[in-house]
C-alpha positions in Angstrom: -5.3 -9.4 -35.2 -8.7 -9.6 -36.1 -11.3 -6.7 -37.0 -12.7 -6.7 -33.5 -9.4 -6.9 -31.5 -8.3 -3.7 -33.4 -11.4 -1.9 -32.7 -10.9 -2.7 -28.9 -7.1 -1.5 -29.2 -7.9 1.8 -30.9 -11.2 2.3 -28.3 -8.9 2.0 -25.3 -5.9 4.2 -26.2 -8.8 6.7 -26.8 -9.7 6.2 -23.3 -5.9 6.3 -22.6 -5.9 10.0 -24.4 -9.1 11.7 -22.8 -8.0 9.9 -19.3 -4.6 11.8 -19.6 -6.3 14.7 -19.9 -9.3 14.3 -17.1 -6.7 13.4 -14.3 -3.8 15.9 -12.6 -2.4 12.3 -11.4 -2.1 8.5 -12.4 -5.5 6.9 -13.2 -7.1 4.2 -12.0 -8.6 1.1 -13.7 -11.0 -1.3 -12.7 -13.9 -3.9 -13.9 -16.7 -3.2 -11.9 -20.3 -5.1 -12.9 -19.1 -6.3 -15.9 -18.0 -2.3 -17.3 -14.1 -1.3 -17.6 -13.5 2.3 -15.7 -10.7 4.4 -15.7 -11.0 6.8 -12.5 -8.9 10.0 -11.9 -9.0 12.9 -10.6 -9.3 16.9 -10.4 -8.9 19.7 -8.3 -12.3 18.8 -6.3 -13.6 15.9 -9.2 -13.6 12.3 -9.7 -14.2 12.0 -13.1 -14.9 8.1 -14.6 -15.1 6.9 -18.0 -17.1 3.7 -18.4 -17.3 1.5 -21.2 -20.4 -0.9 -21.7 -18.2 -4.1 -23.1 -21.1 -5.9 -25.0 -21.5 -2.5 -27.1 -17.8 -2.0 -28.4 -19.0 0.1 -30.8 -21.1 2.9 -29.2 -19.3 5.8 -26.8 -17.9 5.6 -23.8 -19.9 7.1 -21.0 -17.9 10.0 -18.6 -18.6 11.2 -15.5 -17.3 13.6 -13.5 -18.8 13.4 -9.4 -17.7 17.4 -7.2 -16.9 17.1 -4.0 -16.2 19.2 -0.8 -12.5 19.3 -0.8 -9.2 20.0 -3.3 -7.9 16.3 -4.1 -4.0 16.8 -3.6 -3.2 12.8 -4.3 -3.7 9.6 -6.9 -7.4 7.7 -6.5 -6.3 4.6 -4.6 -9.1 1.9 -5.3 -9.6 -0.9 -2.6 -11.4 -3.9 -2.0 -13.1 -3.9 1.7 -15.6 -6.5 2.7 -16.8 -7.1 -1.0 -17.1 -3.6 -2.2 -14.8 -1.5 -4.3 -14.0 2.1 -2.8 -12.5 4.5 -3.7 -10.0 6.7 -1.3 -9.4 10.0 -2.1 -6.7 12.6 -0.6 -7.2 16.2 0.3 -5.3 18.8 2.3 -4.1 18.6 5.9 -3.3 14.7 5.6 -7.2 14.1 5.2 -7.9 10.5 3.0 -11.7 10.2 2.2 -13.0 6.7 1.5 -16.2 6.3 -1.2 -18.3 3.2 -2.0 -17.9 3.6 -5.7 -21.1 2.7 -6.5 -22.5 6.0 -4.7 -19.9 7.8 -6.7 -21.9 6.1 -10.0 -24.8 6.9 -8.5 -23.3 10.8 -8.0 -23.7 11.1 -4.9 -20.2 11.5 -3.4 -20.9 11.6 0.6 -17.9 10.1 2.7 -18.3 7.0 4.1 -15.3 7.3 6.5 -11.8 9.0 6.8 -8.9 9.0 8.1 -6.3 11.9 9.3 -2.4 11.4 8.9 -0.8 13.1 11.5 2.6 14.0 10.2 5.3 16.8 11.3 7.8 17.9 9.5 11.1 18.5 11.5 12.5 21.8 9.5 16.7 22.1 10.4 
């Protein structure tokens, strides 16, 4: 493994270390404009790390967009109509959906939702 290949391996498990501790669930990765990000999330946060890959040398950029509500569930990232969102969970079966550019661009307003109506039968 070459010079360069290690420095990559050791850069990423650093992200792997500080993204275990920025997330209370799983994180999300993704290449977005030519960066790597690794999304999590929480109590009320999204927090992002970015990487610039033609700099492997220089630090990795973090980011951490508040919002409105307690997120009680993973980041799920989707693809819809050629942009990347993000969908985040919060109490009462509320799923928020974000363009994830306006979350780079910290500005975290809901672009739709959706409510899970769900019972639970108690015996």
């Amino acid at each position: 493994m070459d010079f360069k290949s290690k420095l990559k391996n050791v850069l990423w498990a650093t992200v792997k270390t500080i993204a275990s501790n920025f997330s209370l669930f799983k994180v999300v990765s993704t290449v977005y404009n030519s960066k790597s990000y690794v999304i999590g999330a929480t109590e009320n946060r999204i927090n992002i790390v970015s990487k610039e890959p033609n700099y492997p040398d220089t630090g990795f950029v973090f980011q951490s967009v508040p919002l409105n509500f307690g997120i009680t569930a993973p980041i799920v990232l989707r693809q819809s109509n050629q942009q990347l969102e993000i969908l985040a969970g919060g109490l009462g079966g509320k799923i928020y959906i974000y363009d994830f550019q306006s979350l780079l661009d910290n500005n975290p307003i809901a672009k739709d939702s959706i409510l899970l109506n769900a019972t639970l039968d108690h015996i």
